[in-house]
C-alpha positions as CSV (number, residue, x, y, z in Angstrom):
1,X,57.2,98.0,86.9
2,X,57.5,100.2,89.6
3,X,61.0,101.4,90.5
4,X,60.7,100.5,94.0
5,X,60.8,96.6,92.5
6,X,64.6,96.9,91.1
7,X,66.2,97.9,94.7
8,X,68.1,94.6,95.7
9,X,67.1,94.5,99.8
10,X,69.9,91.6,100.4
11,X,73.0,91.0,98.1
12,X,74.5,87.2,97.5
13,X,76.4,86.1,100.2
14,X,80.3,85.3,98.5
15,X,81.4,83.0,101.9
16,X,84.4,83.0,104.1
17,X,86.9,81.4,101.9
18,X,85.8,83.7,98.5
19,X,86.4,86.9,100.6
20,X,89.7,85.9,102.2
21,X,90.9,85.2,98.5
22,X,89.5,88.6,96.9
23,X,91.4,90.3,99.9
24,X,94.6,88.5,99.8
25,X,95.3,88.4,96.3
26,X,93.5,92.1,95.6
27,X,95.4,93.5,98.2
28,X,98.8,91.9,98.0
29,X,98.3,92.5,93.9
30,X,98.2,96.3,94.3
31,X,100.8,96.3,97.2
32,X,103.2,95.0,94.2
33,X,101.8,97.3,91.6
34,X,102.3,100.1,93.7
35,X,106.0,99.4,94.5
36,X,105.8,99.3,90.4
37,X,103.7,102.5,89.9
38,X,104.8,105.1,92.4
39,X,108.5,103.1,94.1
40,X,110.1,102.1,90.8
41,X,109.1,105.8,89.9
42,X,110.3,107.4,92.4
43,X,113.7,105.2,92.5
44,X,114.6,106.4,89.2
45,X,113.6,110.1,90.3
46,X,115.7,110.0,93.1
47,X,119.3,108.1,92.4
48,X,119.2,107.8,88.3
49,X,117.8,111.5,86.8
50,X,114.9,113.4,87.3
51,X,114.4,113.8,83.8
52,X,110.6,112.7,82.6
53,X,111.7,110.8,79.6
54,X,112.8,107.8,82.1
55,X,110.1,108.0,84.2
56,X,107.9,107.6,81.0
57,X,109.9,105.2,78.7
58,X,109.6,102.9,82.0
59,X,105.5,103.8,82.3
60,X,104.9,103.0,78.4
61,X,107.1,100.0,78.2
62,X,105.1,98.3,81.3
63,X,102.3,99.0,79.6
64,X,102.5,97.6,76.5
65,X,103.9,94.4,78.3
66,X,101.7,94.4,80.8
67,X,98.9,94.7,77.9
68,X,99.9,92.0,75.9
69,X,100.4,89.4,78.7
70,X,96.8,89.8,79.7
71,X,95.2,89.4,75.9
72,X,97.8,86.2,75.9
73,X,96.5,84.5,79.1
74,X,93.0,86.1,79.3
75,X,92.1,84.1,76.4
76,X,94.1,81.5,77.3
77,X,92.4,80.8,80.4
78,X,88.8,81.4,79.2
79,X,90.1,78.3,76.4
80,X,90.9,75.8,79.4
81,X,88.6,77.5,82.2
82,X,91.4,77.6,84.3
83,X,92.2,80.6,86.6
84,X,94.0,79.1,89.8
85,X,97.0,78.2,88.0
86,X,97.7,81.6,86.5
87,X,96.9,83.2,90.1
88,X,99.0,81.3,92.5
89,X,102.3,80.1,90.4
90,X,101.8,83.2,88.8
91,X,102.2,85.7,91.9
92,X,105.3,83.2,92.8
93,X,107.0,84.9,89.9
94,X,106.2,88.4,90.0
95,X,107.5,88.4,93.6
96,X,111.0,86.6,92.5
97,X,111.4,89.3,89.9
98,X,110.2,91.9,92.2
99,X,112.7,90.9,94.6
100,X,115.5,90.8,91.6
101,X,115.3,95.0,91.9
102,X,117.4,94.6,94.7
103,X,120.2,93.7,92.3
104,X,120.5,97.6,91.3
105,X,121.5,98.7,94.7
106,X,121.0,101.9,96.9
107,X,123.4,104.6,95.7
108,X,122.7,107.4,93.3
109,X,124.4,106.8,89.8
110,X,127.0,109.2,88.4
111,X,126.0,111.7,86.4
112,X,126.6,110.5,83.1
113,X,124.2,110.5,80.4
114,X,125.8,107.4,78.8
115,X,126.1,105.9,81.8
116,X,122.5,106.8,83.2
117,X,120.7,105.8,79.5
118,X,122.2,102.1,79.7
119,X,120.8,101.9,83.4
120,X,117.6,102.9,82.7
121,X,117.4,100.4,79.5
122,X,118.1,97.7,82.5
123,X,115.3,98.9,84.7
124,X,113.0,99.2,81.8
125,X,113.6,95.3,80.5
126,X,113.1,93.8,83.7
127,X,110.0,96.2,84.8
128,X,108.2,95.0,81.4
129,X,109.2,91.4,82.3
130,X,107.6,92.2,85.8
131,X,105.0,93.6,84.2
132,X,103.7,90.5,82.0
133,X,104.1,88.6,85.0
134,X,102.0,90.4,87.1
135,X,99.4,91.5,84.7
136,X,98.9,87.6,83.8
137,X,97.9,86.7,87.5
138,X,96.1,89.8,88.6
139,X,95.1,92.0,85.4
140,X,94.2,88.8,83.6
141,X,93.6,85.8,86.3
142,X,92.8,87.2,89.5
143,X,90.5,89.7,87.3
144,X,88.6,87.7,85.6
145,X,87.7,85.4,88.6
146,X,86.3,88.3,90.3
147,X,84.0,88.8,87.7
148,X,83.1,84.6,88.3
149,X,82.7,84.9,91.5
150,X,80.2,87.6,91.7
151,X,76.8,88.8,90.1
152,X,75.0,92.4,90.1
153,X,73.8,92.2,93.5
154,X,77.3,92.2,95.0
155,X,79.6,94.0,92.1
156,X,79.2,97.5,93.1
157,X,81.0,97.0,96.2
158,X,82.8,94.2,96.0
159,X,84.7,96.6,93.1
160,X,84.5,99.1,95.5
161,X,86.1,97.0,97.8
162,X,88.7,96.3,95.3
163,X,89.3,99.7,94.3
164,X,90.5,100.6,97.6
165,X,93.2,97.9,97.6
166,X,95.5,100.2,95.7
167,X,95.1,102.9,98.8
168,X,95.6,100.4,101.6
169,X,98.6,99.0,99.6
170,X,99.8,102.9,99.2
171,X,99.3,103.0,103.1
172,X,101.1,99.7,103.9
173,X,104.0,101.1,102.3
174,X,104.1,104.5,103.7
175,X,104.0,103.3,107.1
176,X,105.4,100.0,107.3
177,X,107.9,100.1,104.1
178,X,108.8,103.7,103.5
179,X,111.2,104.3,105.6
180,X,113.5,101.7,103.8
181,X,113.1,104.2,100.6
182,X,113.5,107.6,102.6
183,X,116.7,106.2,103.6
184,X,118.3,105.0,100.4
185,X,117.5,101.2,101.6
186,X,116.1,100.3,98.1
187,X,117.9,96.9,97.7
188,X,115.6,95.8,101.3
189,X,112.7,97.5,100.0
190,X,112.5,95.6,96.9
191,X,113.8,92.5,98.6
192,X,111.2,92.6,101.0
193,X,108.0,94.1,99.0
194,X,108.8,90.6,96.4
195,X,108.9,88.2,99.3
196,X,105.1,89.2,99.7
197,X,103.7,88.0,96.1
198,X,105.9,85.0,96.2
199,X,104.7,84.2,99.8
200,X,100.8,84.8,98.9
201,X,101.2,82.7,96.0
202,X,102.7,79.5,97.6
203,X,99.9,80.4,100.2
204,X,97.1,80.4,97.3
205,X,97.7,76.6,96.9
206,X,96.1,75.7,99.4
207,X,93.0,78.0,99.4
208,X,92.3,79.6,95.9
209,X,89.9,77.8,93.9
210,X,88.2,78.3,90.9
211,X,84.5,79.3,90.3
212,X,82.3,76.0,90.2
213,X,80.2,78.0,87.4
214,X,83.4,78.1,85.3
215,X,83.9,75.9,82.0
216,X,86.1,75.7,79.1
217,X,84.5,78.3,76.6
218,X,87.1,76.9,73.3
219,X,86.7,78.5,69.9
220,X,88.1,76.6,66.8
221,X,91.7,77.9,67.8
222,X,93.4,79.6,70.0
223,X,94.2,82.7,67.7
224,X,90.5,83.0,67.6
225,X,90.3,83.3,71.1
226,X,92.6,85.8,71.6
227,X,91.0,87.9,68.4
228,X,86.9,87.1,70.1
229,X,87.5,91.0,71.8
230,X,88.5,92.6,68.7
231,X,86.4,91.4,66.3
232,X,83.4,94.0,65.1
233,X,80.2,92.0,65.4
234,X,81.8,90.7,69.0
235,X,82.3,94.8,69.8
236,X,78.9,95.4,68.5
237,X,76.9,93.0,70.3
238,X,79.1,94.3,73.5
239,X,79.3,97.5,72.7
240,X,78.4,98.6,76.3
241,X,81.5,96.6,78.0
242,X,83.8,99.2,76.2
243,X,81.9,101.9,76.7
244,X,82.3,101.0,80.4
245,X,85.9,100.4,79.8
246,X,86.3,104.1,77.8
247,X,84.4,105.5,81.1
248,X,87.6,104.1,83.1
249,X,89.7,105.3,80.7
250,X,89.3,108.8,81.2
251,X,89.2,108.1,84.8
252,X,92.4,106.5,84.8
253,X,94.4,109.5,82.6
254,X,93.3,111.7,85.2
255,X,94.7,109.8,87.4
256,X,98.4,109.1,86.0
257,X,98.9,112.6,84.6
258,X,100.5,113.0,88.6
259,X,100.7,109.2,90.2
260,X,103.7,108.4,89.2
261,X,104.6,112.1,89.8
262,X,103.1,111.6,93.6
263,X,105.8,111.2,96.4
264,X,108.6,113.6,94.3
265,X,105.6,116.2,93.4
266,X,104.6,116.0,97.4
267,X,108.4,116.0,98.9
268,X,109.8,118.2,96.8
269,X,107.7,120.5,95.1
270,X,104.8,121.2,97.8
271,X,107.4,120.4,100.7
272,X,104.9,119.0,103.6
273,X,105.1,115.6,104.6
274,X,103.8,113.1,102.7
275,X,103.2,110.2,105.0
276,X,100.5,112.4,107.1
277,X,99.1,113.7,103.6
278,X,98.8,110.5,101.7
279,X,97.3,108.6,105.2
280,X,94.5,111.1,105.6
281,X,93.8,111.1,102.3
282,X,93.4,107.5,101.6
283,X,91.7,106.9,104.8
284,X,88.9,109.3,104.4
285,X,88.4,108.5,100.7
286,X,88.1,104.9,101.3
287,X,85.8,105.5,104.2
288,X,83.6,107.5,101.6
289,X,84.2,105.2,98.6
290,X,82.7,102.0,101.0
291,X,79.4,103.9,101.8
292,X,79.1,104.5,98.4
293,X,79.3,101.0,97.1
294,X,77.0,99.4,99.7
295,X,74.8,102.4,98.5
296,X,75.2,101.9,94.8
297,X,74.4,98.0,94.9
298,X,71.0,98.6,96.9
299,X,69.5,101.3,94.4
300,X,71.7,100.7,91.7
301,X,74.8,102.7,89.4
302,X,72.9,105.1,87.7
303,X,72.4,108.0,89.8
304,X,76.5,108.3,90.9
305,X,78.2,108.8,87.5
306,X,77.4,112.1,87.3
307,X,78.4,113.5,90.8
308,X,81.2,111.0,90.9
309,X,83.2,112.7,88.2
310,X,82.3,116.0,89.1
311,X,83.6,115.1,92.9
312,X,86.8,114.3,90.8
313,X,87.1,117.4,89.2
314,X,86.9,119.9,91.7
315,X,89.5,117.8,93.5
316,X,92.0,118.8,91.0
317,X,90.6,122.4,91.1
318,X,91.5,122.1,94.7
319,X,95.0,119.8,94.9
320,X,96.1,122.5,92.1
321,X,95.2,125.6,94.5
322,X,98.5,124.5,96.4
323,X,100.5,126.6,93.7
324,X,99.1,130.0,95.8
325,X,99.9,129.0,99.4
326,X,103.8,127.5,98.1
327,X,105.6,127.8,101.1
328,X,103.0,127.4,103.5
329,X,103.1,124.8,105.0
330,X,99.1,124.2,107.1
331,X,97.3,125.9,104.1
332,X,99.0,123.7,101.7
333,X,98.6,120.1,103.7
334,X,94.7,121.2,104.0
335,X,94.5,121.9,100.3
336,X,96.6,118.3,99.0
337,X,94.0,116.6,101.9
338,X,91.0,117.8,100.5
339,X,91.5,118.1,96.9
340,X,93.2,114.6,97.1
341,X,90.7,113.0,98.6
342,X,87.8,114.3,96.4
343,X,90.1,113.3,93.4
344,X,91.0,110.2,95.2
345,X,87.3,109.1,96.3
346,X,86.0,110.0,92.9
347,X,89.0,107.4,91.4
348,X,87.7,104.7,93.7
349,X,84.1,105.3,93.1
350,X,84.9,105.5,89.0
351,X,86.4,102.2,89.2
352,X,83.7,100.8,91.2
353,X,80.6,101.9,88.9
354,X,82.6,101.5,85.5
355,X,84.1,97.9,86.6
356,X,81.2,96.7,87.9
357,X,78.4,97.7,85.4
358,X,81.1,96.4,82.6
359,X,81.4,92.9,84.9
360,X,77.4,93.0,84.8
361,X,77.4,93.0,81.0
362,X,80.0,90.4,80.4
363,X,79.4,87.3,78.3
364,X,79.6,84.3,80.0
365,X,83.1,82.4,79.8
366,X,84.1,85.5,78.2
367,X,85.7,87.2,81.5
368,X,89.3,86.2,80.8
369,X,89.7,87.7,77.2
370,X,87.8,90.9,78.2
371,X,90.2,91.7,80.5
372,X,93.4,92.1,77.6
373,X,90.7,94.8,76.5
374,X,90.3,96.6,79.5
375,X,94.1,96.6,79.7
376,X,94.8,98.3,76.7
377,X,91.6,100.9,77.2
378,X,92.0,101.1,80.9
379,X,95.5,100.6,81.5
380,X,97.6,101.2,78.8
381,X,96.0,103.3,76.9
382,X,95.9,105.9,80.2
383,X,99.2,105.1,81.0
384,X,100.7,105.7,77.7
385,X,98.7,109.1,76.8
386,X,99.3,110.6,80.1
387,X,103.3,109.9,79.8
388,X,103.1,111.5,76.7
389,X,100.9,114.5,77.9
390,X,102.6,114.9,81.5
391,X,106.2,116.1,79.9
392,X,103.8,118.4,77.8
393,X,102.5,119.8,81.0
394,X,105.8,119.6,82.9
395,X,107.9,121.1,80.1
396,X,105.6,124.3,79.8
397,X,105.1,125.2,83.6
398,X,108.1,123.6,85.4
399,X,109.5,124.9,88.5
400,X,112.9,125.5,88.6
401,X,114.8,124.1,91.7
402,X,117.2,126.2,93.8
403,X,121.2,125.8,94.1
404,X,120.6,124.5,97.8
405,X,118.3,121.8,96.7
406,X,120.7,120.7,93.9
407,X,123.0,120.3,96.7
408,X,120.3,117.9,98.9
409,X,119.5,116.3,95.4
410,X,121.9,115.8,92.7
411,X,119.4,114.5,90.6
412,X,117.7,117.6,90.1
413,X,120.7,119.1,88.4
414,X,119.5,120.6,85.2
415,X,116.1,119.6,85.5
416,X,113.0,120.9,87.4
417,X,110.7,120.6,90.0
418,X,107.1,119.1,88.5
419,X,104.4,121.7,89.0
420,X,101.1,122.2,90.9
421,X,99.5,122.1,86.7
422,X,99.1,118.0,87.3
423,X,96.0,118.6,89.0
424,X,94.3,120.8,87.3
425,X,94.7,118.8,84.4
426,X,94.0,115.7,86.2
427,X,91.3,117.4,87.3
428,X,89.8,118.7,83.5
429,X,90.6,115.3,81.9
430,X,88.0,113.5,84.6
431,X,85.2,115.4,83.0
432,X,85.7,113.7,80.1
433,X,83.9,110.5,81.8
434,X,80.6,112.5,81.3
435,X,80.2,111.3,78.2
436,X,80.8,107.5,78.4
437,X,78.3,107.9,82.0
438,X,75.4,109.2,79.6
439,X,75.1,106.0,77.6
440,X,75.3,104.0,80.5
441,X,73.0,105.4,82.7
442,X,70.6,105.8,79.5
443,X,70.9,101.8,79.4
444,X,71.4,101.2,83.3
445,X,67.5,100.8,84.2
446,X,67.2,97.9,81.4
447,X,70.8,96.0,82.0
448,X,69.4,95.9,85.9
449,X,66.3,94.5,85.4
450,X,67.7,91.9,82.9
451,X,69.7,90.5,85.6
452,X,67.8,90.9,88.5
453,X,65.2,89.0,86.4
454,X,68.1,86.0,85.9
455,X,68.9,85.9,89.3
456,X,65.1,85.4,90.3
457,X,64.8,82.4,87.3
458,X,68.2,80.7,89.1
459,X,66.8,80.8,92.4
């Protein structure tokens, strides 16, 4: 067969009412992660204590919640072959217990360590409860009927689509939300960033539906169900799934060695403005990161693994280059736009190929309990390493801050400034995904033809 015969000309139209659905609930989804990954972050950072343990005991606790709700209700809903239900009553909740941040207020806390431990237990226990909440309809749910919903002449961008949804959330917030945060309005910020999920939720009655192709796929019980993922022959006969899940890993520690860092390592430590930083930077990646996917589906994954992580890399190289023009304020908001959008393009590209090419190997009525998999490889697992790595980094290299900026921030006091080091090792750790990308692109060729060749059969 001649290559020329595997490029797809014209990908499978999804319709109106499929692409409304994957917009609202993608982008409303990461709109509420994002308050949770970077906001709840930088809350505690700001009026609680800038010390890293709190920042990571919250990071590791939502993961392992957020983990096991999607293995619980992955499998569950592969059992009934039901996704709308989780979706819609689902993102009804996560908003209500978004909104029920508000409850902690706007002031700074004393500065008390008993005092501060016992209100960082609070915020942990109800971020983990968010968590499960909101892993169960979008990790899990939401998810999973992507992977329905599409096929391999549309997954590339579609998940590239998707991948971007975290950046327009980021974007949302900086220019319509932040403000709220900048000025110690938290309790509105919260109050209003929850009303969103609930609202989108109520709204998914009426238009979310479930894949026709989608059946009840029951094994004898349900603890069998949940174990299908974990059991060897099931990993073997899969094997490529996690491979594509480990690719994301990697891709994903990169990434949180300095998201949840982000807006504090920006404001305070590189000291240019964030909102013009952040904008460009998730603007021109996403432009990039579009291109890409259309790109990718037409002539297929293979040939973007490769330059994808490397693209990721020397954004770290660059974002960490900030460290020699400190102070400077032009040199500095060049660097962070450049480096962060090579990192950042590279993250959304990653996500695209790795998610995609995993989606393309998936079993059929298998999607929901695959996803409590990929959220211990490609959540937790990055989530929980990189909080354990990050106070590693932090500890060895940390800036001191200055008596005057103790003054502006009281929760710097006897703590430090996180240093320009999160990129570069954000950077080294993408390279990693060099190794996972040489068994899939060894494969890719095969896997495409396979289900090209299905496609042609259907039609």
């Amino acid at each position: 067969m001649q290559k020329e015969s595997l490029v797809v000309k014209k990908s499978t139209p999804l319709g109106g009412k499929v692409w409304f659905s994957f917009i609202l609930f993608g982008l409303v989804g990461q709109l509420t992660w994002a308050v949770e990954n970077s906001y709840f972050s930088a809350y505690i950072q700001q009026t609680i204590t800038a010390e890293s343990w709190a920042t990571s005991a919250t990071i590791i606790f939502s993961a392992i919640f957020a983990a096991t709700a999607t293995i619980l209700s992955g499998a569950l809903m592969d059992r009934i072959g039901k996704r709308r239900p989780f979706v819609c009553y689902g993102y009804i909740v996560w908003g209500l217990l978004t909104m029920a941040f508000a409850l902690f207020g706007n002031e700074s806390y004393a500065n008390d360590a008993k005092t501060i431990t016992l209100i960082v237990i609070a915020f942990v226990a109800m971020d983990s409860i968010m968590s499960f909440v909101g892993s169960m309809a979008n990790d899990a749910a939401y998810s999973a009927w992507v992977t329905d919903v599409t096929d391999i002449t549309n997954r590339s961008f579609v998940d590239t689509i998707g991948s971007m949804f975290p950046l327009i959330a980021m974007v949302t917030i900086l220019v319509g939300f932040s403000s709220f945060a900048d000025n110690g309005q938290w309790a509105l910020f919260f109050g209003i960033l929850g009303a969103i999920p609930a609202i989108s939720g109520i709204i998914g009655l009426f238009i979310f539906n479930d894949s026709p192709a989608l059946k009840p796929s029951p094994d004898n019980t349900y603890l069998n169900q949940i174990a299908y993922g974990f059991k060897w022959k099931n990993i073997k006969d899969n094997k490529m799934i996690y491979i594509c899940f480990l690719g994301m890993m990697f891709s994903s520690i990169g990434m949180q060695l300095w998201m949840p860092y982000m807006i504090s390592l920006i404001i305070d430590t590189l000291q240019v403005d964030y909102v013009i930083s952040l904008v460009t930077v998730i603007l021109a990646s996403a432009g990039i990161s579009v291109i890409a996917g259309k790109i990718m589906d037409k002539y297929g994954k293979a040939n973007f693994y490769y330059p994808v992580a490397i693209l990721g890399a020397v954004g770290g190289i660059i974002a960490y280059l900030t460290k020699f023009t400190q102070g400077q304020v032009a040199p500095t908001t060049v660097l962070l736009i450049i480096g962060g959008t090579f990192v950042m393009a590279s993250s959304l590209m990653m996500a695209g190929l790795f998610n995609a090419t995993a989606r393309d190997y998936m079993p059929k009525g298998r999607a929901g309990c695959y996803q409590g998999i990929k959220m211990i490889l490609v959540i937790m697992m990055p989530m929980v390493l990189a909080s354990l790595i990050a106070p590693i980094i932090i500890n060895s290299v940390a800036l001191a801050p200055t008596a005057e900026f103790i003054l502006l921030k009281p929760t710097y006091a006897n703590s430090f400034l996180y240093p320009h080091e999160l990129f570069l090792w954000a950077g080294i750790v993408t390279l990693i995904v060099l190794i996972p990308a040489f068994f899939i692109k060894k494969d890719a060729r095969n896997l495409r033809k396979r289900r090209l060749d299905e496609l042609t059969v259907n039609d």
